[in-house]
C-alpha positions in Angstrom: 2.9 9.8 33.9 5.9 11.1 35.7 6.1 10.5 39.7 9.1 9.4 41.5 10.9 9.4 38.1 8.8 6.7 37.4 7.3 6.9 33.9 3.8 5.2 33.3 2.7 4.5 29.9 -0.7 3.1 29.3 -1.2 0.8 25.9 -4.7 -0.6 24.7 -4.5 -3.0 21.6 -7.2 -3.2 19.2 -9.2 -0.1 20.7 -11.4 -0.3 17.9 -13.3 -3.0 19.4 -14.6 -1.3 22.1 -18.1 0.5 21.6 -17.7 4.2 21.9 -13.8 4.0 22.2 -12.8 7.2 21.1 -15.5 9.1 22.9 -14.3 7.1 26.1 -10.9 7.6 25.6 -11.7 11.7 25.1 -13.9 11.7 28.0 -10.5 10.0 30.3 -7.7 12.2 28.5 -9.7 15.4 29.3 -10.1 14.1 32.5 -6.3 13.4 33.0 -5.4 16.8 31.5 -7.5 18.7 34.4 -5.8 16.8 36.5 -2.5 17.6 35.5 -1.7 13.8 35.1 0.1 13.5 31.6 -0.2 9.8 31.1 1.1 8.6 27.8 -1.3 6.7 26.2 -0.7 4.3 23.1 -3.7 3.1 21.0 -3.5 0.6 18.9 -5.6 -1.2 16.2 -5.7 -3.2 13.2 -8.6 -1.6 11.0 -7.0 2.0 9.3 -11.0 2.9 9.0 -12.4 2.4 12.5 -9.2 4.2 13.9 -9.9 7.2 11.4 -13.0 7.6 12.3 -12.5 7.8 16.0 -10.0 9.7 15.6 -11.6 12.7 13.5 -14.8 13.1 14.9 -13.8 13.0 19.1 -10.0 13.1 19.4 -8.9 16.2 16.9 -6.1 17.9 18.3 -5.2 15.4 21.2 -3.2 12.6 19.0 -0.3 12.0 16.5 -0.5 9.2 14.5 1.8 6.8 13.6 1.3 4.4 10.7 2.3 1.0 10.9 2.2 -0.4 7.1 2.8 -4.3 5.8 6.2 -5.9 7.1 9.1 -4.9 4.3 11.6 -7.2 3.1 14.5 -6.5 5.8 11.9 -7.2 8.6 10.7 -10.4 7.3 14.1 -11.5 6.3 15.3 -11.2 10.4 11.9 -12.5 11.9 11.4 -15.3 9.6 14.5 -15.5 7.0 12.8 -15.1 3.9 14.6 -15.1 0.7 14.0 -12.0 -1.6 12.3 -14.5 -3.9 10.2 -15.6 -1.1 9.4 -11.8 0.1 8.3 -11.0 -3.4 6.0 -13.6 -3.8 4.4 -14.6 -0.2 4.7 -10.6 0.6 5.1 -8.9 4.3 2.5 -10.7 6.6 4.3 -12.0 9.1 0.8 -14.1 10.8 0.7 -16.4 7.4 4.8 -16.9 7.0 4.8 -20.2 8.9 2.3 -21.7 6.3 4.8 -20.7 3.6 5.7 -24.6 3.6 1.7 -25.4 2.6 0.9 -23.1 -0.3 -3.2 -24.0 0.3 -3.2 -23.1 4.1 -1.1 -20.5 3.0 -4.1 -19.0 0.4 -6.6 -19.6 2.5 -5.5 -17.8 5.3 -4.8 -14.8 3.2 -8.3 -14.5 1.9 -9.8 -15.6 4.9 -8.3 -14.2 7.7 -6.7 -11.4 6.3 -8.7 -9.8 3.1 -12.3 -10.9 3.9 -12.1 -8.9 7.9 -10.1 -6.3 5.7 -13.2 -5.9 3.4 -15.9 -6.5 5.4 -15.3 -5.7 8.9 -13.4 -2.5 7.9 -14.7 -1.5 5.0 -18.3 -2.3 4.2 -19.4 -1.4 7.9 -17.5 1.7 8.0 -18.5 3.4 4.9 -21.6 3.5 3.0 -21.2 1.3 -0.1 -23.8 0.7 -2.3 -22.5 -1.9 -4.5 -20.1 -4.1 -2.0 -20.3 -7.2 -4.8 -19.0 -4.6 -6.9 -16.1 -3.6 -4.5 -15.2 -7.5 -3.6 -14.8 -8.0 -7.4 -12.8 -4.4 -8.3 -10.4 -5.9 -5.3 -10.0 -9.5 -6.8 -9.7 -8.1 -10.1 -7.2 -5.4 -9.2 -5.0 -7.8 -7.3 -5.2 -11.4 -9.2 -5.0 -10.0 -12.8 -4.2 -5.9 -13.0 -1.5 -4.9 -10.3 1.3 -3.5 -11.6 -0.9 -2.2 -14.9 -2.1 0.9 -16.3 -5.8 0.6 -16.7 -8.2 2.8 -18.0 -12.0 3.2 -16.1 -13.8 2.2 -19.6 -11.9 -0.9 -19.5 -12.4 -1.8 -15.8 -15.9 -1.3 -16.4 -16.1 -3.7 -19.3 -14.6 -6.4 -16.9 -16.9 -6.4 -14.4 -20.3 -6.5 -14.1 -22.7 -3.8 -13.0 -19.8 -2.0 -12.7 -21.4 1.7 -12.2 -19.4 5.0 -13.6 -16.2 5.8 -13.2 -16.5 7.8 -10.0 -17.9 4.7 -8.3 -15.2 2.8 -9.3 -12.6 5.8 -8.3 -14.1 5.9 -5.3 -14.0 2.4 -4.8 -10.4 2.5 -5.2 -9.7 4.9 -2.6 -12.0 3.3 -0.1 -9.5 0.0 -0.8 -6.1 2.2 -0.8 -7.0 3.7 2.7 -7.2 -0.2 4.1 -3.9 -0.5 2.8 -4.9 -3.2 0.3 -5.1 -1.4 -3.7 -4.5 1.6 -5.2 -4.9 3.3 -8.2 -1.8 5.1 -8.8 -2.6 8.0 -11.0 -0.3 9.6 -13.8 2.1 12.0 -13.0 1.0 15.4 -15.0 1.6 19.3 -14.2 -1.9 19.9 -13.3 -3.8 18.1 -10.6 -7.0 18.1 -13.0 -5.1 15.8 -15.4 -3.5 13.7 -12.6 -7.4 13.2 -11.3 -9.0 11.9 -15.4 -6.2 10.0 -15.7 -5.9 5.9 -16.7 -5.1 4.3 -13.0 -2.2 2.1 -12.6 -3.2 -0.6 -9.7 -0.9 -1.6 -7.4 -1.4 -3.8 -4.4 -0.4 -3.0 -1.3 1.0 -6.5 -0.3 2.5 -8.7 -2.9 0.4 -11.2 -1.0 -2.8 -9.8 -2.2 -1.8 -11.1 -5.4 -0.4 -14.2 -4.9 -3.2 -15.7 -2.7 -6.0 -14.7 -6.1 -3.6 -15.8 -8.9 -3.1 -18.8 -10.4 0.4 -19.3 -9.7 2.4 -21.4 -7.3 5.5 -19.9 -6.4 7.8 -22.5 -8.4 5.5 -21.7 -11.1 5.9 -17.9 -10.9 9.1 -18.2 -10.6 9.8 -19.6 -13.8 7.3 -17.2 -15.6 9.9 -14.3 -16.2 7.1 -11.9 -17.6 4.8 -13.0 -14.6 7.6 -12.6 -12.4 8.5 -9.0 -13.6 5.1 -7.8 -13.3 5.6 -9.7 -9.7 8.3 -7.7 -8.9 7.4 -4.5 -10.4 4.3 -4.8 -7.8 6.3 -5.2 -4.6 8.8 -2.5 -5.3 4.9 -0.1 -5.8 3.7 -1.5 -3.0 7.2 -0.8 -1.2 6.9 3.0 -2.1 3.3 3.1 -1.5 3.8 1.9 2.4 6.5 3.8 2.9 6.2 7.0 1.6 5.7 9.9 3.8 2.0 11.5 3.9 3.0 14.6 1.7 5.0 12.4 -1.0 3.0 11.0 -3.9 4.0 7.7 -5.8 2.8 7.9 -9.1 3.5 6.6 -12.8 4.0 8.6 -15.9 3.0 7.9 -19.3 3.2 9.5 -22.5 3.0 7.1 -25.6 5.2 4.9 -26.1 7.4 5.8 -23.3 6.6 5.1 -19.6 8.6 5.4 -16.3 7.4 2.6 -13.5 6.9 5.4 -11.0 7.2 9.0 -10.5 8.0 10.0 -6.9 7.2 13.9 -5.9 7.6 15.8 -2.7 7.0 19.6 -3.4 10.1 20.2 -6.0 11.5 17.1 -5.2 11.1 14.7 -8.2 12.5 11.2 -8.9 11.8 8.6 -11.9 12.0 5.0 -11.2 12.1 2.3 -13.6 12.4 -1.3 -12.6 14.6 -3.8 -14.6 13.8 -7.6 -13.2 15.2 -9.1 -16.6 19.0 -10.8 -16.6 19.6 -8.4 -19.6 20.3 -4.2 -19.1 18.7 -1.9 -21.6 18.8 1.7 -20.8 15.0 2.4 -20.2 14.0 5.1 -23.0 11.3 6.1 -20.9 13.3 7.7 -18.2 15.1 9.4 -21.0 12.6 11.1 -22.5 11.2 11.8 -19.0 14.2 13.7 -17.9 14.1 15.8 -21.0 10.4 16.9 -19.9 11.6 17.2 -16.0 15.3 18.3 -16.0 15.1 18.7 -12.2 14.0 14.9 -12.3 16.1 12.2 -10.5 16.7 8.9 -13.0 16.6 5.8 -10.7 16.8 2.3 -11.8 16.1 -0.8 -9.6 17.4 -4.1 -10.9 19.9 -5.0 -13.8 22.1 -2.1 -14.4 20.9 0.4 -11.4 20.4 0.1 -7.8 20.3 -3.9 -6.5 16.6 -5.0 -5.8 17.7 -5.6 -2.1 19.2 -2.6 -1.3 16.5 -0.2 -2.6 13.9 -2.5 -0.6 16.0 -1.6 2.3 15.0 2.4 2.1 12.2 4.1 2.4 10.9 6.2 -0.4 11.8 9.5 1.6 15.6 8.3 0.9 15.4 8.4 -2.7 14.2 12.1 -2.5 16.9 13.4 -0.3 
């Protein structure tokens, strides 16, 4: 609010814990309106699913929202000068980058402060889920074995147990993309129909996900060059996934036996990006043959022989389209 040429702006952090917030909050901003007091207001909150819902069902029309996604590499970097190594494996959360030095702290507060309120504060009381054991272990498999793969629904559901059809599990994925923790990138195609039967490709959200449910210590992972590439391939997903504007899609594209990483498309804008984490360049025959199919198609590698890994974490995905 404006008086005096004074301007008064009003911020409440983690609104979702207040009963009733957005019918409160409605009720007051109304009340300010008539009143011809426009007070800036700034809510903020730490659970994508409680904001949602307050925000659809009583404040429609009287917000715009502004997404704050995991930490990237550049932010990190300056807060807590990680090393692109360290970035890739320990990921963007900057409340667990002091326990860096402690691996086992470092786990354990990953799955226990961060993913178990992620899953069961946001998730399982937000949404009706009728299978949450089923959920837990979809996330745990997604992240400690399958990010960065193509898998198909038949073969997820041989993995797990009562695992349901495949719209469960679809839907299960989307319920975890929209907490910002997995998704299930699906196959670039011409029609939508074929993009929604396709095999998902998983991709965590946080490189940290992964890290904190695998088996690898990060000396260990390190020196695991196909480990480490499916490391890397994951954080430059998750990078495009948290960064990408609300009407861009990240997706992969597959026809056998060539594949292109990911497909990034913004109504006629199209780019195809493969990523090369080895210490030898080979021209990737997937984009190849993928810019034969889509001649409008922007060929973009990051790694050996392409754009440096630390410059393309640097951009958004928007900048790749321009």
């Amino acid at each position: 609010m404006r008086q005096d040429g004074i301007c008064h702006v009003l911020a409440i952090d983690e609104i979702q814990k207040v009963p009733r917030w957005s019918e409160i909050v409605k009720g007051l901003w109304d009340a300010d309106r008539a009143e011809n007091l426009p007070l800036h207001v700034i809510l903020l909150g730490s659970s994508p699913w409680l904001m949602q819902k307050g925000l659809t069902e009583s404040l429609a029309g009287r917000y715009e929202p502004i997404r704050m996604a995991h930490w990237s590499y550049g932010e990190m970097q300056a807060a807590f000068d990680f090393s692109l190594d360290e970035y890739i494996y320990f990921g963007g959360y900057p409340g667990s980058a002091s326990l860096v030095r402690d691996e086992g702290r470092w786990r354990q507060y990953v799955r226990s402060a961060l993913i178990h309120p992620n899953i069961e504060k946001d998730i399982l009381q937000m949404t009706r889920v009728d299978k949450p054991a089923l959920l837990k272990t979809l996330f745990e498999l997604g992240c400690g074995g399958y990010s960065g793969q193509i898998i198909s629904y038949t073969k997820l559901q041989g993995q797990l147990q009562d695992a349901g059809n495949t719209v469960t599990l679809a839907h299960y994925l989307d319920l975890l993309s929209h907490a910002g923790l997995l998704s299930g990138l699906a196959k670039y195609a011409g029609q939508k129909h074929r993009q929604r039967a396709s095999s998902p490709k998983l991709n965590a959200h946080n490189t940290a996900l992964i890290s904190a449910l695998g088996g690898y210590t990060f000396a260990n992972a390190c020196g695991d060059r196909s480990y480490w590439g499916r490391l890397v391939e994951s954080c430059v997903g998750a990078h495009l996934i948290n960064t990408a504007p609300d009407d861009c899609e990240v997706q992969y594209w597959r026809e056998s036996p060539d594949e292109v990483d990911f497909v990034l498309s913004q109504g006629q804008k199209l780019v195809a990006i493969e990523v090369k984490s080895g210490a030898k360049y080979a021209a990737p025959k997937g984009l190849a043959v993928f810019g034969g199919k889509y001649r409008d198609a922007r060929q973009l590698i990051v790694g050996e022989g392409g754009v440096s890994l630390p410059e393309f974490l640097s951009r958004t995905a928007a900048d790749w389209l321009e």
